[in-house]
C-alpha positions, 0 to 999 in steps of 0.5 A: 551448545549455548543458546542465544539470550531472548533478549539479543533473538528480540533485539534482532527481530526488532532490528529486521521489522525496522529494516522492513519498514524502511526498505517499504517502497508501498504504503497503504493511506488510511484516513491521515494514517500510513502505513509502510506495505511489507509485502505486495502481491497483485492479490493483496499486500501485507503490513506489520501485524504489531502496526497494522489495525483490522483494515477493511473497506477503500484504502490509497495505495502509494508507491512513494509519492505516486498514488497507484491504486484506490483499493477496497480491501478484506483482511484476510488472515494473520501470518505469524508477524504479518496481517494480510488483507487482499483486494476486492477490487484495486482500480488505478488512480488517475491524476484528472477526471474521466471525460463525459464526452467522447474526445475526437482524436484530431481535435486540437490541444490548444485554441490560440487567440487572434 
């Protein structure tokens, strides 16, 4: 039985990484850097081990241009071409600041002028 060239088993192995990386609906923000979420669980997410960098600490969570989750992250441990971190804590993101106040329920939206 033949086997297959090591270098057509890389270029296969590469090909499948880039196709996880396009097909990557997360990101993890970093700073300025991205990088696309391999895998997504409600624990944690993993990223490409030859990409990702030893994350800890309070990363941003995207899923396209939606910023879902401010995440304080461990990472947790290498799986053969992913490194996995899990959540300390992933708190969803709003898009407006929490009130100080208690809002009556009936008040009005809009005040209009006379």
């Amino acid at each position: 039985m033949d086997s297959v060239p090591k270098e057509l088993l890389e270029g296969l192995h590469q090909a499948q990484k880039a196709k996880a990386r396009k097909q990557a609906r997360f990101r993890v923000a970093v700073g300025e850097a991205y990088y696309p979420v391999i895998e997504f669980t409600g624990s944690g997410f993993a990223l490409d081990i030859e990409d990702a960098p030893k994350l800890r600490g309070l990363v941003d969570l995207y899923a396209g241009p939606n910023h879902l989750y401010e995440c304080l992250i461990v990472a947790s441990e290498e799986d053969g071409a992913l490194m996995r971190y899990e959540f300390k804590r992933a708190t969803p993101a709003e898009d407006k600041a929490p009130l100080d106040y208690a809002r009556d329920p009936d008040a009005p939206v809009a005040l209009l002028p006379r």
